[in-house]
C-alpha atoms as one frame of an Amber mdcrd trajectory, in Angstrom:
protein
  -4.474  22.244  13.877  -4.576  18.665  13.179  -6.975  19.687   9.608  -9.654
  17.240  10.767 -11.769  19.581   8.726 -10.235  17.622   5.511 -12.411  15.141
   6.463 -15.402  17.111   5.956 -14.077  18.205   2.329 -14.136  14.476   1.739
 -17.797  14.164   3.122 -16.050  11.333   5.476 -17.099  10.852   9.045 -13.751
   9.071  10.565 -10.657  10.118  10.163  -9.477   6.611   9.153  -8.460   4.871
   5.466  -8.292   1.758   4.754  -4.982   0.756   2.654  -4.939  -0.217  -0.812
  -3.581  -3.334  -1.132  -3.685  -4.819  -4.600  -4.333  -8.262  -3.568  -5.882
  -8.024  -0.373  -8.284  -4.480  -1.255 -11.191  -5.363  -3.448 -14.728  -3.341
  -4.085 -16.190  -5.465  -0.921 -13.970  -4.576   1.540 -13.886  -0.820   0.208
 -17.736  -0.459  -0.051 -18.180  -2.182   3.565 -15.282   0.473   5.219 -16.991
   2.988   3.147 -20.544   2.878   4.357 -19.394   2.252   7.829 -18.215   6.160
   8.097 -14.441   5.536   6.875 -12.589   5.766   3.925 -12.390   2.627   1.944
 -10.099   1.865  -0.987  -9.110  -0.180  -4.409  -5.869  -0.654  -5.665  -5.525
  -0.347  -9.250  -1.624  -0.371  -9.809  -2.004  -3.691 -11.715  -5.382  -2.697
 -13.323  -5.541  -1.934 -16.915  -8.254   0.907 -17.537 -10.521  -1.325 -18.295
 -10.172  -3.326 -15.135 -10.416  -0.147 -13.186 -13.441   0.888 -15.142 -15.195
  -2.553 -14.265 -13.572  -2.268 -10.474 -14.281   1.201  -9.751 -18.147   0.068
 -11.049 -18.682  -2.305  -8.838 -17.383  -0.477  -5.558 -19.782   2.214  -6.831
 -22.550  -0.048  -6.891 -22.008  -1.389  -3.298 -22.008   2.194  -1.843 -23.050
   6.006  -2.365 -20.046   7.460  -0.028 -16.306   8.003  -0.800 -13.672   5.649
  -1.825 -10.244   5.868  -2.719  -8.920   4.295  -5.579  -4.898   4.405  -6.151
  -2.361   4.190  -8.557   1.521   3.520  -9.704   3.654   5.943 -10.171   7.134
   4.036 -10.369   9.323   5.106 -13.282   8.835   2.308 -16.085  11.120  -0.232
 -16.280  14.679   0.132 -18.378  14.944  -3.549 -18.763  18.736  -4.210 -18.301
  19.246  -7.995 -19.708  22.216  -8.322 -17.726  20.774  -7.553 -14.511  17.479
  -9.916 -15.459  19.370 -12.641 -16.927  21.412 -12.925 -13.790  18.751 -12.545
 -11.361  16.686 -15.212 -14.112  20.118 -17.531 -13.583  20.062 -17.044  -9.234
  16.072 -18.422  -9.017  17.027 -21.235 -11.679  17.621 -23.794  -8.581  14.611
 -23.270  -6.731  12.314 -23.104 -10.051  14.189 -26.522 -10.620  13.164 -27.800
  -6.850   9.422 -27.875  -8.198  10.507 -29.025 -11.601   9.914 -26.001 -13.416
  12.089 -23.218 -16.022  12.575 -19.710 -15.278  10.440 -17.394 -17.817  12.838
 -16.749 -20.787  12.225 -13.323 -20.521  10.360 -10.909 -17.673   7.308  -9.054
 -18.335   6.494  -5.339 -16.933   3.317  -6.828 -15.563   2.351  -3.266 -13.391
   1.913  -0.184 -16.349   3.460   2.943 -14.370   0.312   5.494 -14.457   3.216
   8.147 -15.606   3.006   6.382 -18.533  -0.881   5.768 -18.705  -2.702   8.329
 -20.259  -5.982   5.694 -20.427  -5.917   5.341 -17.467  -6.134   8.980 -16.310
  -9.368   9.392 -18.982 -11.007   6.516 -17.156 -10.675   8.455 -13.717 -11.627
  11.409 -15.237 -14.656   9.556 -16.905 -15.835   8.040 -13.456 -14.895  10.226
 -10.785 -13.943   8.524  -7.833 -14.102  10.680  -5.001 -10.256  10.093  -3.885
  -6.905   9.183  -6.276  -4.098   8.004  -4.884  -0.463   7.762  -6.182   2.468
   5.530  -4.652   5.875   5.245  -5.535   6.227   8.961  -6.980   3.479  11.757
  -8.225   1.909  12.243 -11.979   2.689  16.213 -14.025   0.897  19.017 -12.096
  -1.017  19.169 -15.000  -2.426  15.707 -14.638  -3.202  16.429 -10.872  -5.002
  19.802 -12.198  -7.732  17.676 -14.101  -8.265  15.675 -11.606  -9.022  18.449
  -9.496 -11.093  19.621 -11.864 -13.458  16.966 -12.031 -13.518  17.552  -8.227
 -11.550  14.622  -6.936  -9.317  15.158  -3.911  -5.905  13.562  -4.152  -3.827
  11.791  -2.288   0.350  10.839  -2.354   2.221   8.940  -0.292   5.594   9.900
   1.344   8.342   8.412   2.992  10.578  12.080   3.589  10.154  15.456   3.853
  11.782  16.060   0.114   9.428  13.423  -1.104   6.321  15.190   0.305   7.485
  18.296  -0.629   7.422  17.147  -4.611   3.747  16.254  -3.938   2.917  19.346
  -2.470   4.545  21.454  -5.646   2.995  19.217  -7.862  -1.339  20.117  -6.385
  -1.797  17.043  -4.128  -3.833  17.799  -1.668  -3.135  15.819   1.329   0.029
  13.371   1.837  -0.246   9.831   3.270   2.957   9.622   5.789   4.733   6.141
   5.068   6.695   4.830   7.909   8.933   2.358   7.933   6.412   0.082  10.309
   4.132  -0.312   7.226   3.294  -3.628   5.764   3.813  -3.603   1.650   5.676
  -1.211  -0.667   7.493   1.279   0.449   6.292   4.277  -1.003   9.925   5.594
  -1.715  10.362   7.696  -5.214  14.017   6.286  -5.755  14.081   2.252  -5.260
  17.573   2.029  -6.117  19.605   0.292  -2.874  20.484   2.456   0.114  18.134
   5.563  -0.571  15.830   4.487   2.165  16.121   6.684   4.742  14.049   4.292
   6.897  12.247   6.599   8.931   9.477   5.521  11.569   6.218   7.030  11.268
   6.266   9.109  15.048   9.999  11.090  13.469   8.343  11.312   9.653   5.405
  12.082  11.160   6.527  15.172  13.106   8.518  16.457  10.365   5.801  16.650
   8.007   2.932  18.188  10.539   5.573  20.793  11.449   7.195  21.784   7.875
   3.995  21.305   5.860   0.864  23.275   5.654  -1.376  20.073   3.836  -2.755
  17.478   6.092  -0.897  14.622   6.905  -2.603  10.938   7.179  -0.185   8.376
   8.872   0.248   5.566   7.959   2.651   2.347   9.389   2.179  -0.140  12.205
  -1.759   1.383  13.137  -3.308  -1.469  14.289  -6.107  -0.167  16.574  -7.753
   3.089  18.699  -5.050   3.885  20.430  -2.720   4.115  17.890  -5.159   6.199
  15.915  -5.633   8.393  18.748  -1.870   8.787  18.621  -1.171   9.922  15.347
  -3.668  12.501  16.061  -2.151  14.059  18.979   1.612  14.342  16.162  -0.225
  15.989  14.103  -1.904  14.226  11.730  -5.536  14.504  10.278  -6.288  10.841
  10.051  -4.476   7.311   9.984  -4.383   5.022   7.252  -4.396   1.416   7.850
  -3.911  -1.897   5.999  -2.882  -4.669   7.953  -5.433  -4.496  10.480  -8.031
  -5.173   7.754  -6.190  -8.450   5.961  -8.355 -10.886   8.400 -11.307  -9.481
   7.828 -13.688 -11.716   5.708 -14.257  -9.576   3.226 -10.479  -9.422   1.906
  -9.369 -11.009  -1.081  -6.422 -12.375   1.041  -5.230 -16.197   0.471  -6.589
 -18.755   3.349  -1.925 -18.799   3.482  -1.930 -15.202   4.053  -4.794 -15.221
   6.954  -3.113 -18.414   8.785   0.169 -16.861   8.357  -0.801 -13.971  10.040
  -2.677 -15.417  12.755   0.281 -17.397  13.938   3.907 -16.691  15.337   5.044
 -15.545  12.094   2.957 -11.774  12.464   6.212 -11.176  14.880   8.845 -11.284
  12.049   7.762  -8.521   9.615  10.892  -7.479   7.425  11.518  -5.815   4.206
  12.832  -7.458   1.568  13.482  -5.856  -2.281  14.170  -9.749  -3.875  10.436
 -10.311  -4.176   9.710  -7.246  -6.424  12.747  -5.389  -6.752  11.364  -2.611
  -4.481  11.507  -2.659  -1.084   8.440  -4.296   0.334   7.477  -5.416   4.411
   5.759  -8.513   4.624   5.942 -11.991   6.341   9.085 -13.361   5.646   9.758
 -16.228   3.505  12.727 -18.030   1.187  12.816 -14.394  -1.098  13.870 -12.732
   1.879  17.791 -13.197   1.016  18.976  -9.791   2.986  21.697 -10.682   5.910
  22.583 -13.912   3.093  25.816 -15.453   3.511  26.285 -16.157  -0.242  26.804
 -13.445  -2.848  23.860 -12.686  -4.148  23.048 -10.559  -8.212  21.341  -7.372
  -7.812  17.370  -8.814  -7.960  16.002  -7.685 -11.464  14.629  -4.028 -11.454
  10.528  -3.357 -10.363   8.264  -5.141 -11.433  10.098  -7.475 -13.656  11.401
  -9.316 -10.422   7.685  -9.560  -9.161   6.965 -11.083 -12.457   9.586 -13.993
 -12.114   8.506 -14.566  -8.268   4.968 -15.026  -9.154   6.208 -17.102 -11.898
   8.260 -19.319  -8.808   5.294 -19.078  -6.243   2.888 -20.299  -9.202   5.262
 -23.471  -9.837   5.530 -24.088  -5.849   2.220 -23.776  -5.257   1.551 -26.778
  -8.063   3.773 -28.919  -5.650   2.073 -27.818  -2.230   4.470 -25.373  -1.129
   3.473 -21.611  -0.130   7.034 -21.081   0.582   7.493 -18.024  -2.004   4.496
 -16.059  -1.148   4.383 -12.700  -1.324   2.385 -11.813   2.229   2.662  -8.258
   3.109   2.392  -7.085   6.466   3.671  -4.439   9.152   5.241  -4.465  12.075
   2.233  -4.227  13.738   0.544  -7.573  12.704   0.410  -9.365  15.548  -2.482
  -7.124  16.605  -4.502  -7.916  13.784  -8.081  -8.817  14.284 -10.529 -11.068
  12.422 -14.055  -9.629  11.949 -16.224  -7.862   9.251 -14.458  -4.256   7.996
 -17.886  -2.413   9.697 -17.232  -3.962  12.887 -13.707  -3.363  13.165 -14.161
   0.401  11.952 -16.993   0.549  14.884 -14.096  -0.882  17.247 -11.852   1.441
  16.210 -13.729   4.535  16.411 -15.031   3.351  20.171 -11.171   2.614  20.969
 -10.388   6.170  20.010 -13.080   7.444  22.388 -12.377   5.327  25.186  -8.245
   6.784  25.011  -9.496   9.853  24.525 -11.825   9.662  27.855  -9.200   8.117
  30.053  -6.626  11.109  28.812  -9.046  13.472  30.002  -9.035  12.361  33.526
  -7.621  13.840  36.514
């Protein structure tokens, strides 16, 4: 019922992922999740193939067992000069707070994997055990080779329609998004007010009652019990990414980890003026929603990420961490700091402890 023999497919013991955040994923963390009995993961969405060659490598070398590795699927960017130039003209002040210019012109620093046939040859040249896609789903075709060099795939979806595109298209199992979940929303249409903003325990049910693939949540899982709770909706496993950000073996900053140990894990919100998708982390001065001022639409995905890095780098250069992108989800304040083997140890002994107390009298 809840397809916990997908698991087995997988040749993975616990029914538990570890997110891949670009940023905060890297071969260590994977290959420690990995050969602790869970499913550990890269992100590659701003890898070129080569980059994923060399990453996808070195997880290899750290462990014989599964990994996921994931990828981009936005639609490439249109590059509207308007829109750029006045989202360019809107940072200008702040750039000129730490005595710095605004690029001249924004860069598409992410390549969509729609629009990356490379990149597909190098997956198909190394095999990783698992794909990925976020933001949207690659031609059946594409998904068809992959299966064919027996790799299972994975999509992510934030609404039934969404999930249902995946499911034409060959995936074989879709990552549930809710609206709890730290980082990009996995949404196929970015443009403003297409988020249907649903919470994992609603998408959840939907999806494990009008789908026949398994369903992996994903969204505010911080621990055992929440684990133990997606399994009893429906799903075959939980997918979680916050909860690993403080372990050592992260590539987060030594910002990101403080910021996340302190009062500021209880003010998650999602903001699209960092990236120009909607993304949940820890908010900072990018987070303009609920502004009193009239504010340009932010320049389209990734081009806006590519001027805030451009504002963080300058800030940073004058001590401030004030433009930082820090994802997170809702559920952050219940993150833990230890190694990624003992929190998956934790984790799995959580889910057995709720699942002993719910079979007493």
């Amino acid at each position: 019922m809840r397809n916990l023999r997908f698991w087995s497919h997988v040749g993975v013991r616990l029914p538990i992922v570890q997110a891949p955040m670009v940023g905060v994923s890297n071969p260590t963390l994977a290959a420690a999740v990995s050969n602790a009995g869970a499913l550990g993961s890269i992100g590659l969405g701003a890898s070129t193939p080569e980059q994923a060659r060399t990453l996808i490598r070195q997880t290899s070398a750290l462990t014989d067992r599964p990994f996921n590795v994931n990828l981009f699927c936005h639609a490439p960017a249109r590059f509207d000069d308007a829109r750029n130039t006045a989202w360019l003209a809107h940072l200008a002040p702040w750039f000129a707070e730490f005595d710095a210019v605004p690029p001249s012109a924004l860069r598409e620093i992410y390549t969509s994997f729609l629009d990356d046939r490379a990149m597909l040859d190098v997956l198909l040249a190394e095999r990783p055990r698992v794909v990925s896609f976020h933001f949207g789903v690659p031609e059946p075709h594409w998904i068809e080779q992959l299966r064919g060099a027996g790799i299972v795939t994975l999509g992510c979806a934030t609404t039934l329609q969404e999930a249902r595109w995946l499911e034409d298209a060959g995936i074989d199992a879709i990552v549930a998004q809710g609206y709890e979940a730290g980082g990009h929303r996995g949404v196929f249409d970015d443009s403003p007010n297409q988020d249907q903003a649903l919470g994992l325990f609603a998408l959840l049910r939907v999806l494990t009652t009008k789908l026949s693939l398994p369903v992996i949540a994903a969204g505010g899982i911080m621990d055992g019990a929440g684990i133990d709770a997606a399994l009893a909706l429906g799903a075959c496993g939980a997918q979680l990414g916050t909860a690993f950000i403080l372990c050592p073996e992260s590539s987060a900053t030594p910002q990101h980890r403080a910021a996340l140990a302190s009062a500021k894990a209880h003010d998650t919100r999602v903001t699209r003026y960092l990236s120009g998708r909607p993304a949940r982390g820890l908010v900072n001065r990018l987070y303009l929603e609920g502004s009193s001022e009239p504010l340009p639409q932010a320049a389209e995905y990734p081009l806006a990420y590519d001027a805030a890095k451009a504002l963080h780098a300058a800030a940073v250069l004058k001590g401030s961490h004030e433009f930082a992108a820090q994802w997170a989800g809702q559920g952050a304040p219940l993150a833990r700091a230890m190694p990624a083997a003992q929190l998956i140890q934790t984790l799995a002994d959580e889910m057995g402890e709720v699942s002993a107390l719910a079979s007493l009298p």
